[in-house]
C-alpha positions as CSV (number, residue, x, y, z in Angstrom):
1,X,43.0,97.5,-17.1
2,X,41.2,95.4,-14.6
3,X,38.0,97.0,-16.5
4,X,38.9,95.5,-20.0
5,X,39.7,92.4,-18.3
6,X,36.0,92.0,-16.7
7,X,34.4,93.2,-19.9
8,X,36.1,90.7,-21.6
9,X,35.2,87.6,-18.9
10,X,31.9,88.8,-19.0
11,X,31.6,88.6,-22.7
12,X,33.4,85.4,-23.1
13,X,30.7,83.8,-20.2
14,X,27.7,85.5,-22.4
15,X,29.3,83.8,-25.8
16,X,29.8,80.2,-24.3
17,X,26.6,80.4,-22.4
18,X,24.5,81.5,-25.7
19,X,26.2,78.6,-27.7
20,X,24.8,76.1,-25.7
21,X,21.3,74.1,-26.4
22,X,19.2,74.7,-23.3
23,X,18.1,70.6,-21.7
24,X,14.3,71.2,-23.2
25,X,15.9,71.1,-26.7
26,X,17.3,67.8,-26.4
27,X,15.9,64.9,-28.3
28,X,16.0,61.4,-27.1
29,X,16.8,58.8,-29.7
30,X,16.9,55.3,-29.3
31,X,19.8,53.6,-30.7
32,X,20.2,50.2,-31.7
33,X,23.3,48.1,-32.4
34,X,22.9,44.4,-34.3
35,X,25.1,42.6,-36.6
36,X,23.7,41.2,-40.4
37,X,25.5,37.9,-40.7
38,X,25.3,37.5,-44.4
39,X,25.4,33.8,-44.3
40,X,22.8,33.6,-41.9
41,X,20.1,36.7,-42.4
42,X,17.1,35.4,-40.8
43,X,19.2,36.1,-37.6
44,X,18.4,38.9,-35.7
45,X,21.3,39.7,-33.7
46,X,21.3,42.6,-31.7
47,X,24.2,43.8,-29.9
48,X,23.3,46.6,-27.8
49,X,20.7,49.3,-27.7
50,X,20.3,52.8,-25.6
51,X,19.1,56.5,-25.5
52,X,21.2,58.7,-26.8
53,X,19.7,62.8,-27.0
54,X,20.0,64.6,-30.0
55,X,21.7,68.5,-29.7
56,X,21.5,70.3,-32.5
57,X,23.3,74.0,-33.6
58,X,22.0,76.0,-36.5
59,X,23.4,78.5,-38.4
60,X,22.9,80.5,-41.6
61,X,25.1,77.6,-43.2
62,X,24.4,74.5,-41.6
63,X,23.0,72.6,-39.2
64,X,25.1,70.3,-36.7
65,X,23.9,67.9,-34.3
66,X,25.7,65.6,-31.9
67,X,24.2,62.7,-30.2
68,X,25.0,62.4,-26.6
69,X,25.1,60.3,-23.9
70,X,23.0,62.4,-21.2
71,X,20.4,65.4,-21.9
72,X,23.3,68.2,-21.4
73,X,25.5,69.8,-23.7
74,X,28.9,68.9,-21.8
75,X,28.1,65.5,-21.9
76,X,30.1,62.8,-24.3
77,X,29.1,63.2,-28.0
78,X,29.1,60.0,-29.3
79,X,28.0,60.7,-33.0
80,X,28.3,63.6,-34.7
81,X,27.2,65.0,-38.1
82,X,25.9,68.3,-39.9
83,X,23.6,69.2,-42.9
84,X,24.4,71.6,-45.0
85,X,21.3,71.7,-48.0
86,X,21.9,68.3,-49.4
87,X,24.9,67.5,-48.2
88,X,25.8,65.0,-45.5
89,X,28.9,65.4,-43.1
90,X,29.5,62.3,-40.7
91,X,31.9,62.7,-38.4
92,X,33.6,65.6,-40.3
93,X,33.9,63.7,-43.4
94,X,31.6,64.7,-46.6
95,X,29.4,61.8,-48.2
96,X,28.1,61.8,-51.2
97,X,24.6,60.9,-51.6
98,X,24.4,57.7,-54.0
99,X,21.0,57.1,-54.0
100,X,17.4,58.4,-52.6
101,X,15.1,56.0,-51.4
102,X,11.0,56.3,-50.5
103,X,9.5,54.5,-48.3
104,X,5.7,54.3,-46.9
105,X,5.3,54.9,-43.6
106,X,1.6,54.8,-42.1
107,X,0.6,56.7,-44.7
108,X,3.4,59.2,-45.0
109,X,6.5,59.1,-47.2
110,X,9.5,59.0,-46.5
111,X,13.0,59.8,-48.2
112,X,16.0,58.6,-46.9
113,X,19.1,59.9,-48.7
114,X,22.0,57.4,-48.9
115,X,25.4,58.7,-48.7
116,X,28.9,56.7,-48.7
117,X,31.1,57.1,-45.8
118,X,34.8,56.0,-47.1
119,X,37.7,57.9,-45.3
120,X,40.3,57.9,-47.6
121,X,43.4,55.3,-47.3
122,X,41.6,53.8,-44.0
123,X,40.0,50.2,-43.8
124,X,36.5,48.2,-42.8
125,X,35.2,52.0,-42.2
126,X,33.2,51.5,-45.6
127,X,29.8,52.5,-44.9
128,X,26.1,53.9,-46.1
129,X,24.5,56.2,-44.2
130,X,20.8,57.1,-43.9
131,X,19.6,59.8,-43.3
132,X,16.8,62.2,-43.6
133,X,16.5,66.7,-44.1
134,X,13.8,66.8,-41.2
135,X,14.8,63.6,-39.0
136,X,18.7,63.5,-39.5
137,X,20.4,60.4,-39.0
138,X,18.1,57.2,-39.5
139,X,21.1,54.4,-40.2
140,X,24.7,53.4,-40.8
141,X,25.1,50.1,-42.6
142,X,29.1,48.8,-42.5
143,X,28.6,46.6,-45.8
144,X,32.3,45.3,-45.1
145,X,32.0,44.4,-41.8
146,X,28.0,43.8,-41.1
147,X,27.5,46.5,-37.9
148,X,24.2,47.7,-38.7
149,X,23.4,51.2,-36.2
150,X,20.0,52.3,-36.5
151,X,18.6,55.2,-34.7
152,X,14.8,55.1,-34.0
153,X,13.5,59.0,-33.7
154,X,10.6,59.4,-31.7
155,X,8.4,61.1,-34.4
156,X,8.7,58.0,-36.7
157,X,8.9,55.8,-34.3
158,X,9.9,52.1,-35.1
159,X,10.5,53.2,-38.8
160,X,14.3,52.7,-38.4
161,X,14.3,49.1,-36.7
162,X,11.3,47.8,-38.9
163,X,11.2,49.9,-42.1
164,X,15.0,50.1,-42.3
165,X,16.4,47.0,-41.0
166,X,14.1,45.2,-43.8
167,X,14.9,47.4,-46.2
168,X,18.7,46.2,-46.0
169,X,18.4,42.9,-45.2
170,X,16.3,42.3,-48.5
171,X,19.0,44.2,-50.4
172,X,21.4,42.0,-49.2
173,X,19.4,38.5,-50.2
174,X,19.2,40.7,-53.2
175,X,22.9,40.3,-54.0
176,X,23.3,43.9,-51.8
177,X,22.7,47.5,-51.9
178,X,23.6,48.8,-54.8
C-alpha cells in the first residue's frame, strides 16, 4: 500500500514538474496602457506601462500562453489566451477574426488578425484584439470605452506602440475601425 502510494507522489511530482515552462523560455514583453480620447486624439495619454513575460504551452491542439507578472510559472497571470490554427481565444472566450490587416515593418510584413471580443450579455467589455500566428498578442482596443493595451514583443520591437497605435488612431479620425 505505502508502495502505490509513493508511486503515485512520485508520478504526480514528475507530471506537475514536466508541465511547467523552464525560466529560459520566458519572453519579456513590454506592455503599455494609454487612453484614446476621441474628442481629443492628438493626445497621447499613457496610463501605465511594464514587463510582463510571456509563458507559453503547446500541444497537438493548441497553443496557450499566459503573460505574467515575474519570469516563473507560479507567478500571477495577468492575460491569458490560446491559438488554435486561426482561431483566437482571449481569456477563454472565442473571437472571431473580422478582418486581416498588413502592415510594413522595416521591410517585413506583417498581418495582424483582428478578432472581436464581446462576452455575451456583459457591458463596456467590447473589444478588438490584435494579434499575430508567430508573435501572439500585439493589441486590445476597447472601442466603447477608449483603453488602448498594446504589447511591444521584442522581435518587432516598437511595431505595437508606433505601427499600431497609428494604425487606430487614424481609423478613428476616420469615422472608426470598421
Amino acid at each position: 500500500m505505502k508502495i502505490n502510494s509513493l508511486i503515485l507522489s512520485i508520478l504526480t511530482v514528475i507530471s506537475v514538474s514536466c508541465r511547467q515552462t523552464s525560466k529560459e523560455n520566458f519572453r519579456p514583453v513590454t506592455f503599455y496602457h494609454y487612453q484614446l480620447w476621441l474628442a481629443d486624439l492628438d493626445t497621447v495619454d499613457l496610463k501605465d506601462s511594464s514587463t510582463l513575460y510571456l509563458d507559453s504551452i503547446t500541444t497537438n491542439k493548441n497553443t496557450e500562453y499566459f503573460l505574467r507578472n515575474y519570469p516563473n510559472s507560479d507567478s500571477l497571470t495577468v492575460f491569458s489566451y490560446s491559438i488554435k490554427g486561426d482561431s483566437l481565444f482571449y481569456e477563454g472566450t472565442y473571437c472571431k477574426v473580422v478582418d486581416t490587416v498588413d502592415f510594413d515593418f522595416k521591410g517585413q510584413k506583417i498581418t495582424l488578425y483582428r478578432s472581436n471580443y464581446d462576452i455575451s450579455d456583459n457591458f463596456d467589455e467590447e473589444s478588438y484584439i490584435f494579434w499575430n500566428r508567430r508573435y501572439g498578442l500585439i493589441g486590445e482596443y476597447n472601442y466603447n470605452m477608449g483603453p488602448l493595451l498594446l504589447f511591444d514583443n521584442q522581435e518587432i520591437p516598437n511595431f505595437a506602440t508606433d505601427i499600431l497605435y497609428s494604425y487606430i488612431v487614424d481609423s478613428e479620425r476616420g469615422q472608426g475601425i470598421e
